[in-house]
N, C-alpha and C positions, 0 to 999 in steps of 0.2 A: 419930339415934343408931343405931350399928348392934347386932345382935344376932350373940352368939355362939351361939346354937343355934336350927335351923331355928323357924319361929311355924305353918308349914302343911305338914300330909304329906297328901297323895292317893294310894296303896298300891292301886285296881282298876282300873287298865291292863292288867295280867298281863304277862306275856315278861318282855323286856330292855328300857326306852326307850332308841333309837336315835339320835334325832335331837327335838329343839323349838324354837316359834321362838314369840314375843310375833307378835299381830296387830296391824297398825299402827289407832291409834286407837281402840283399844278394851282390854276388860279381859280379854282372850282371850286362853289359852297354847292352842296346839296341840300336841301330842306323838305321833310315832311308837313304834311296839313292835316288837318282830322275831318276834312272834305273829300281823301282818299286821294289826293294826287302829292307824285316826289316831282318836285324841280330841280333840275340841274343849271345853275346858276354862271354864268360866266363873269370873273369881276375884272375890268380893264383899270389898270393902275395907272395911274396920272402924277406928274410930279406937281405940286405945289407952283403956282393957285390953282391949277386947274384940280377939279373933283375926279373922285373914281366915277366909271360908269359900271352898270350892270343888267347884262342882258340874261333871257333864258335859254338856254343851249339844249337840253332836252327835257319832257316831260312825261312821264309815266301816271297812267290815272287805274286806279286796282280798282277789283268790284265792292265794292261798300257790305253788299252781301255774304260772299264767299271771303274777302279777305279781310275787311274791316279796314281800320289806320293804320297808318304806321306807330308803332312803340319805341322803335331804339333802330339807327342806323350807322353804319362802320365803314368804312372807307380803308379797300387795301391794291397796292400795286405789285401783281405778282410777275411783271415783266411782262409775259405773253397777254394780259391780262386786266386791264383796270376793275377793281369788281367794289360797285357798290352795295354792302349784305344789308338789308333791312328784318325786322322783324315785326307782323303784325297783330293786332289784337285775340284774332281768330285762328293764330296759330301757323303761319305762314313763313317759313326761312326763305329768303330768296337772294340769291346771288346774281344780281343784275349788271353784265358785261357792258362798259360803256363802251367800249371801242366796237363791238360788234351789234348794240341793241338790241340784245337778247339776254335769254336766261343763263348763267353760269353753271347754277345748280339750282337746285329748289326742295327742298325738306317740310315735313306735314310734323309741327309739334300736337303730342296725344293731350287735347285741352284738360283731359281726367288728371292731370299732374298738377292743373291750373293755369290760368291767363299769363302767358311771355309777358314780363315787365323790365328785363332788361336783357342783355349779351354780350359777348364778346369773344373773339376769335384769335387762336394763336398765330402767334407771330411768324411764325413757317406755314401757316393756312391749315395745317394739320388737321386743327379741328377746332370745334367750340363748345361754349357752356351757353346755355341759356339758365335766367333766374325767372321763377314763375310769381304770382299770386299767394297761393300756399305755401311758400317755403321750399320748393324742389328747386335743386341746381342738375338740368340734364346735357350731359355731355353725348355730340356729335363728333362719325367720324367724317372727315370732309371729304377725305378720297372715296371712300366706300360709300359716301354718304346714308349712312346706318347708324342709327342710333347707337349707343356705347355703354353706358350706365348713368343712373341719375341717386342721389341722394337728398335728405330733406333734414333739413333746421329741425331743430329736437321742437322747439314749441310752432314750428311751422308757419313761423313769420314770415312777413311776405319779403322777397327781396329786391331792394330798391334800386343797388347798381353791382355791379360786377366788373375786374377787371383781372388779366393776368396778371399773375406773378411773374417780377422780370427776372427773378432768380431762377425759382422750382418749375419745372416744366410743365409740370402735371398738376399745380397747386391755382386755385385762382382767389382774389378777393371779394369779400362780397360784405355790401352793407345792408342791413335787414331792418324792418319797422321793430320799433323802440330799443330803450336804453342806448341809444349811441353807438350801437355796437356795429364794429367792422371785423370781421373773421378770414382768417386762410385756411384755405380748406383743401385736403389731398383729393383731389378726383377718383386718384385709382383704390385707396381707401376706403374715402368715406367719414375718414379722423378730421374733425375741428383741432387745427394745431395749435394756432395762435390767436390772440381776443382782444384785442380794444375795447375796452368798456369804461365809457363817460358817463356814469348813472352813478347814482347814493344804491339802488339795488346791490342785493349780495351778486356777485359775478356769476353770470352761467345760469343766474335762477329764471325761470319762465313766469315771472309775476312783472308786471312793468308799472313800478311806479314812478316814471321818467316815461312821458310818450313819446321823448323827442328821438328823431330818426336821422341820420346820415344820410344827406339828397346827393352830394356830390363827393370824389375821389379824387386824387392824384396821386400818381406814385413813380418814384423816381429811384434808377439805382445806384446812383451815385457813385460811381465806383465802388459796385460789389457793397454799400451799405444801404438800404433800401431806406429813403423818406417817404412819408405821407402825409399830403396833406386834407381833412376834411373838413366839410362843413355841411349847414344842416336846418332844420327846425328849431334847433333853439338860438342860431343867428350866430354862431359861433364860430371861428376859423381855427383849428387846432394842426399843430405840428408833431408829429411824431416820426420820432429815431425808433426803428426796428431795431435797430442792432444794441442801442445805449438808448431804452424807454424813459431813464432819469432824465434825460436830456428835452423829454416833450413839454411842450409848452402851450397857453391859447395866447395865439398872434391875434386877434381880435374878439372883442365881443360885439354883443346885439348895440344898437345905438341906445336904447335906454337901461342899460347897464352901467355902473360905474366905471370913469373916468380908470380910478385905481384900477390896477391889473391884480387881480386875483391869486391869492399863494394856491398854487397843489403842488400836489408829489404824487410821485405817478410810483404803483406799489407793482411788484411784480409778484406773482406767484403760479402755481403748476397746480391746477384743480382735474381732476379726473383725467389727467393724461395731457391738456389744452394749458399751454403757457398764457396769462392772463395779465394784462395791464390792467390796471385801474386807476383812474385821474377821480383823486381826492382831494376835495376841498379844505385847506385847513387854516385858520386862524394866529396857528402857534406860532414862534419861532422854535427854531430846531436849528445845532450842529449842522455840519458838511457830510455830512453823509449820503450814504447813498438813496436813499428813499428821502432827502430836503426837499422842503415845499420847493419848486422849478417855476421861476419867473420869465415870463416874456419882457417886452418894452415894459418902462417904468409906469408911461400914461398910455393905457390903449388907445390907437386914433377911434375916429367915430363910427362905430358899423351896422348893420341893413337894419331897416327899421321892419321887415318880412323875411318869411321863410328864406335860406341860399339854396339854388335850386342845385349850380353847379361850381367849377370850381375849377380854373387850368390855370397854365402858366406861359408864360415868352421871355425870351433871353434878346436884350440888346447889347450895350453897353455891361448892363447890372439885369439882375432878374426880377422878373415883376407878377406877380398872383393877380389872377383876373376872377372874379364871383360876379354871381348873379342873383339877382332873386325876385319872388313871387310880382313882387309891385314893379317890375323891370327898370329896376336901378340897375345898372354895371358899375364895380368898383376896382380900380388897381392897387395895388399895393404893392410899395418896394421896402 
């Protein structure tokens, strides 16, 4: 059952929180502040009436000067290993060992690329990509811990999240400021392969007459066929089939949008080498074909009335979408 009003507040982090992530296998939140301290969080489960408790288990305070806040934090259990990765304003990669309260590793991003805005680490710890300020996606090796190569967004937009690909090894995803747009992109390359583009913009042009941005990601492999789910600044929750694009849909809109759920069709085509979705808005009817306007539900339920910052999911019974946004609503959705 879910609950309409929070069951647990913890209120002595002090600042802003920034950023948090669950530790994998355990009952750990980690939470940034932008007061320059990470908490490690312990959450004791209670069975009903009784509430959860939660304590703080450790705490890390960085220098405000040398390291700034934290931007983006990741949580991996490599066996020998708990490592909580953060990454900071001023440039700072740190792999911070819970088990032993020390450093794991620690990397110096070259700020000249632009301000870390977001990261993420492969799945074997291999290695990572950081997205910057300007548009650079720079990939680290983690064993060697040695820089690898970086690449940068043609119109050098800033990028706002990043995640691997559960397919391509070497491929990661990345949503960038304006038009909507989410890209896969070959590390080892350099090649924009594939493009989510939710904008009236021609596809791929560096003009943005859509500011709206991509705040949050999901991506699933579903057996070997990759979904995604995002959502964003224009309050929108969209589903997309990588594999069958006709199949995308918007599973919600903004709350002062119409009730009606909106026809598009989602156009595929191959522009300068980058296979290209486009979610088009149309009016018509049209035939069964493959390019038909693509409906979600009949009546959208009611959605954020501010920016969705982020965007996951939980499987009970059935599976349920969890969104966030600016004015700190949470919403589920099954």
């Amino acid at each position: 059952m879910l609950s309409y009003r929070s069951v647990l507040t913890y209120s002595r982090i002090g600042g802003h929180v920034k950023t948090l992530t669950f530790c994998q296998g355990s009952h750990y939140l980690a939470a940034a502040s932008d007061n320059g301290s990470i908490q490690l969080l312990a959450i004791e489960a209670n069975k009903p009436p009784k509430s959860p408790k939660v304590n703080p288990f450790q705490t890390r305070f960085l220098d405000q000067k040398d390291d700034g806040c934290v931007v983006d934090v990741h949580h991996f259990n490599s066996g020998a290993q708990s490592v909580l990765a953060y990454a900071t304003v001023n440039g700072s990669l740190v792999g911070w060992d819970l088990r032993s309260n020390s450093n794991a590793w620690t990397l110096r991003h070259d700020l000249r690329l632009g301000l870390i805005t977001s990261f993420t680490v492969d799945m074997h710890q291999c290695w990572l990509c950081l997205g910057t300020s300007n548009g650079t996606m720079a990939c680290w090796d983690m064993r060697f811990q040695l820089p690898i190569s970086n690449h940068s967004h043609p119109a050098r937009a800033r990028i706002r999240r990043l995640l691997m690909h559960p397919l391509y090894q070497s491929s990661v995803i990345a949503a960038v400021q304006g038009n909507n747009e989410v890209s896969m992109w070959d590390m080892e390359t350099g090649d924009r392969k594939f493009t989510l583009w939710a904008s009236s913009a021609p596809p791929l042009s560096e003009m943005q007459p859509s500011p709206h941005s991509v705040h949050g990601i999901y991506c699933s492999p579903a057996d070997g066929n990759p979904l995604l789910l995002t959502a964003g600044s224009d309050m929108r929750i969209r589903f997309w089939d990588l594999a069958y694009p006709e199949r995308s849909y918007i599973v919600a809109g903004g709350a002062n949008e119409p009730l009606h759920c909106p026809s598009v069709l989602y156009s595929r085509k191959i522009i300068e080498g980058t296979e290209v979705v486009q979610e088009i808005h149309s009016k018509q009817k049209s035939g069964a074909t493959e390019d038909a306007p693509r409906r979600g539900p009949e009546s959208l339920p009611v959605g954020h009335h501010d920016i969705i910052t982020d965007i996951a999911t939980f499987q009970t019974t059935q599976g349920f979408i969890v969104t966030s946004s600016r004015d700190g609503i949470v919403k589920v959705w099954k």
